[in-house]
KOLFI-197156 format. One record per residue (C-alpha): z, y, x; residue in one letter. Coordinates in steps of 0.001 Angstrom, whole numbers, plus 500000, padded with zeros to 6 digits. Layout:
BEGIN
ZYXA;...
//
This chain:
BEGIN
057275524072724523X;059763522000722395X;058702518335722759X;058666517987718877X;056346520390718022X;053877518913721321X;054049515676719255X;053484516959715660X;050586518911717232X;049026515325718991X;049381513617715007X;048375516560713166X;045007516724715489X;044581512914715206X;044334513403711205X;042503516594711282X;039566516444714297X;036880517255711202X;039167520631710528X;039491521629714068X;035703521051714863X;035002524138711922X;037304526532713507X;036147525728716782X;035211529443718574X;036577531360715444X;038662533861714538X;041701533540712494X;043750536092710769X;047225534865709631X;049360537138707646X;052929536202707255X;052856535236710827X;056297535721711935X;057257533395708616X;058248529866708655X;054998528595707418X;053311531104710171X;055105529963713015X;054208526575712291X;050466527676711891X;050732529217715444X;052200526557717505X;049630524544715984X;046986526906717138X;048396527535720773X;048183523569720883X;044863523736720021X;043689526296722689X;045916524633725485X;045294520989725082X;041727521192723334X;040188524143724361X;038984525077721008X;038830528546721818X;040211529985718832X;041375533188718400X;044474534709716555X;044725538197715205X;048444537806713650X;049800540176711135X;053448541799711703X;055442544800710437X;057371544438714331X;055392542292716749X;056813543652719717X;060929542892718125X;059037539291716835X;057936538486720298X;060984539863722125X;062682537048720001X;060395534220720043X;058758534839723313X;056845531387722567X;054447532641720666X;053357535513723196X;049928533682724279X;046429534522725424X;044677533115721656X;047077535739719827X;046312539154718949X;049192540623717184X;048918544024714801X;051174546114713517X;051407546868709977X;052525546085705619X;050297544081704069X;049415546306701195X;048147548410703570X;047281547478706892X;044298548830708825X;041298547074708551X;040019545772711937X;036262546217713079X;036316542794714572X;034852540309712989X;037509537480710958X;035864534301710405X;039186532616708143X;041851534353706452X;045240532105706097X;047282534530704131X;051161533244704165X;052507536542703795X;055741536403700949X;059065537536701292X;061320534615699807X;064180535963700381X;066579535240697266X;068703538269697248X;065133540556697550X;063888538884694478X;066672538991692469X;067706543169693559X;064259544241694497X;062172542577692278X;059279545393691812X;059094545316696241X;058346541467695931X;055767542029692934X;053882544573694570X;053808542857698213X;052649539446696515X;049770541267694268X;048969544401696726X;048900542561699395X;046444539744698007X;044743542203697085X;044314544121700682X;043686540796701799X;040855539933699112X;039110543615699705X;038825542500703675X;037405539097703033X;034657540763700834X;033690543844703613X;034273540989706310X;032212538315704721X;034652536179705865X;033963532411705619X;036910531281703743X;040631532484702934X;043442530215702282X;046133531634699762X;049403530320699930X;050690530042696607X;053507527929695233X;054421526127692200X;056371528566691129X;053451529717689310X;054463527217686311X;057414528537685825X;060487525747685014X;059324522601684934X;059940520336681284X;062391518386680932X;059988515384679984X;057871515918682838X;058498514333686419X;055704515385688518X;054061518805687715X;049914518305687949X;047538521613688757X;046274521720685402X;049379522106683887X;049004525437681811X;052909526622682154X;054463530109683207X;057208532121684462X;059565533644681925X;058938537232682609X;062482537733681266X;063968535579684156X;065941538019687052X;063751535918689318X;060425536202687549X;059237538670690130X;058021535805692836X;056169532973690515X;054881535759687961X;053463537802691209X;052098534633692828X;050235533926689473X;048540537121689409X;047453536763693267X;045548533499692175X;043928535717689389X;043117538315691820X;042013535903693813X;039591534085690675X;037784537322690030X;036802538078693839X;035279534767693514X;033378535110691006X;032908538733691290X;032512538959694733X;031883535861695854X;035010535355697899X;035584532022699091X;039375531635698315X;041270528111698858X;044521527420696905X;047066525743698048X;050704525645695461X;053052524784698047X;056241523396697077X;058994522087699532X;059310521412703261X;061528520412706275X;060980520634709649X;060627523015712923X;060945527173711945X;062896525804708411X;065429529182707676X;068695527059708002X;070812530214706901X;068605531094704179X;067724529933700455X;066644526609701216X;069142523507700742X;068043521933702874X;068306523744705534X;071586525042704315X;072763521482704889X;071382520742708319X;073025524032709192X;076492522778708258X;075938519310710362X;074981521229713220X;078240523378713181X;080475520121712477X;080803521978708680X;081090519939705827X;078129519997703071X;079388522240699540X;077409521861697058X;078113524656694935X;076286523003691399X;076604518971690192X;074203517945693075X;071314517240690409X;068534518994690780X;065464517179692147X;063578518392694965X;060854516784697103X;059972517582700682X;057149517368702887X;057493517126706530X;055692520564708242X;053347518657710325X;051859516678707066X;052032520539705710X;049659521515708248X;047409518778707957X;046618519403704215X;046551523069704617X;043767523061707367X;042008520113704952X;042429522859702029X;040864525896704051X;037932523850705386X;037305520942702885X;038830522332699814X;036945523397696907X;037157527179695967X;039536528275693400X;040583524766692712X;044672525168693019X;045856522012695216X;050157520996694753X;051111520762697964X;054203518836698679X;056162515227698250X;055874513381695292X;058791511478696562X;061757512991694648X;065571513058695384X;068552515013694035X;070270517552695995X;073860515243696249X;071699512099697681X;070162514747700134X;073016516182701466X;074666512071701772X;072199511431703564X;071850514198705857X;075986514361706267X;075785511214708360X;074491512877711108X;077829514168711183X;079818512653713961X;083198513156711879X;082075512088708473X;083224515079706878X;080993514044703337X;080111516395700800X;081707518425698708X;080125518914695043X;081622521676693025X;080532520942689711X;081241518065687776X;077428516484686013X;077366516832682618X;074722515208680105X;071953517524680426X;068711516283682232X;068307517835686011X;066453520677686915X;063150519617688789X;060511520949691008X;058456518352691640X;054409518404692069X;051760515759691333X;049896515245694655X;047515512650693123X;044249515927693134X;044909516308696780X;045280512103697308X;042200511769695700X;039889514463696252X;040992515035699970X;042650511606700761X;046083513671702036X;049063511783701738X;052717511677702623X;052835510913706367X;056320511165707373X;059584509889705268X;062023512124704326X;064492509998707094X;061998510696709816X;061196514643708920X;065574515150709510X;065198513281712547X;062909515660713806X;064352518756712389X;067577517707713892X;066014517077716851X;063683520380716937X;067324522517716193X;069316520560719393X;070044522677722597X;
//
């Protein structure tokens, strides 16, 4: 197992012992678990087994499991069951599910821009499958990953977006597909509540860096790490000054298990960095790994208008749950970097 996620595991325990002492003897079933946000829930739950004996058990949703585990032969372990099927429509198992961490979302850009109606009905069919097993499971709790997409651009006049923050999608956007569906999952996942009495946790997750981050994807982050690692230099194909904020994937983990098992029900919690920096100063800073200081390369020059942001208010999940921001934005590279060396 690679030494950086053995490490994460050790801190995220350390912060998290309450959490772990709940899902002691349960069982767990992750959807999206082949996802980047799934991968880091399983290595977190093969730590548990193997150097707690917690005895947890896995039942991980796939529409390939045998191709997943063919590739990532890591995650073929003893607490994992893994079942094949969509998640509008997967078969419901007769085993009794104790949590529900449902992760499952295609981000994919060029999905959600072409096949917009295929990411709507996966994000609100599929909550919905998921909701309709909780209720015939009486399952204890389900964690919904949502994201802060759900409030649509953030104003111009606003530098930290806060949960009760009443904003939306346009539905006219060619990307309205992913933060309009998300919005209706957490109103599908409201009326189970209070219909059925559903326990449903929300967590609006924003963004991340660390082990399992796409670096050939969407994310520019990870975009830019990519280029370091294969001695490229860093284009930035905008003026560099959009505002993002990232939260290491361990500290991820340790608020999302606080959500599931501390969290109050259908009470949305931001989860992210409230520490925010604009893409040119990220990729600066993440070019010096470069051992040829090739810099970056910004495509557009700024003009006068005020930068796009997407960055949460953490200050619910500070207080409520004492979370916090555990890991700089230095140290979470560092460990990316490290977690992508051969």
């Amino acid at each position: 197992m690679n030494t950086v996620i053995k490490e994460d595991f050790r801190f995220v325990y350390s912060q998290t012992k309450t959490s772990w002492d709940k899902l002691q003897h349960k069982t767990i079933l992750i959807t999206g678990a082949t996802g980047f946000f799934g991968k880091c829930m399983l290595q977190n739950f093969i730590c548990a087994n193997n150097e707690e004996s917690l005895n947890i058990h896995i039942i991980a949703l796939s529409r390939d499991p045998e191709k997943f585990i063919l590739q990532n032969p890591e995650f073929k372990h003893d607490c994992i069951s893994w079942i094949r099927g969509d998640i509008k429509s997967f078969e419901f198992s007769s085993q009794k599910i104790d949590f529900i961490i449902h992760a499952a979302t295609d981000v994919n850009t060029h999905l959600i821009t072409n096949e917009p109606l295929s990411i709507y009905d996966s994000i609100v069919d599929g909550t919905k499958h998921i909701l309709e097993l909780a209720k015939q499971n009486n399952t204890n709790a389900v964690l919904y990953i949502s994201s802060g997409a759900v409030y649509g651009k953030q104003p111009q006049n606003m530098t930290h977006v806060t949960e009760d923050f009443i904003g939306a999608t346009n539905v006219y956007d060619k990307d309205a597909s992913y933060g309009e569906g998300k919005r209706v999952a957490e109103m599908l996942c409201n009326i189970y509540n209070k219909q059925h009495q559903v326990d449903v946790k929300i967590a609006r997750c924003y963004s991340f860096v660390g082990p399992y981050l796409p670096l050939d994807g969407h994310f520019a982050i990870g975009n830019f790490i990519n280029d370091i690692i294969h001695n490229r230099q860093i284009k930035i194909q905008g003026d560099g000054s959009p505002q993002r904020a990232y939260l290491y994937t361990a500290d991820l983990m340790i608020w999302l298990l606080k959500i599931l098992t501390e969290g109050k029900s259908c009470y949305p919690y931001n989860v992210g960095s409230d520490e925010a920096i604009n893409l040119e100063s990220l990729a600066n800073m993440i070019s010096q790994y470069s051992p040829n200081n090739l810099g970056v390369e910004i495509a557009q020059e700024k003009t006068s208008a005020p930068p796009a942001m997407y960055v949460p208010s953490i200050e619910r999940a500070k207080n409520e749950l004492g979370l916090k921001v555990y890991t700089n934005l230095k140290e979470a590279i560092d460990k990316t970097f490290k977690f992508n060396s051969k």
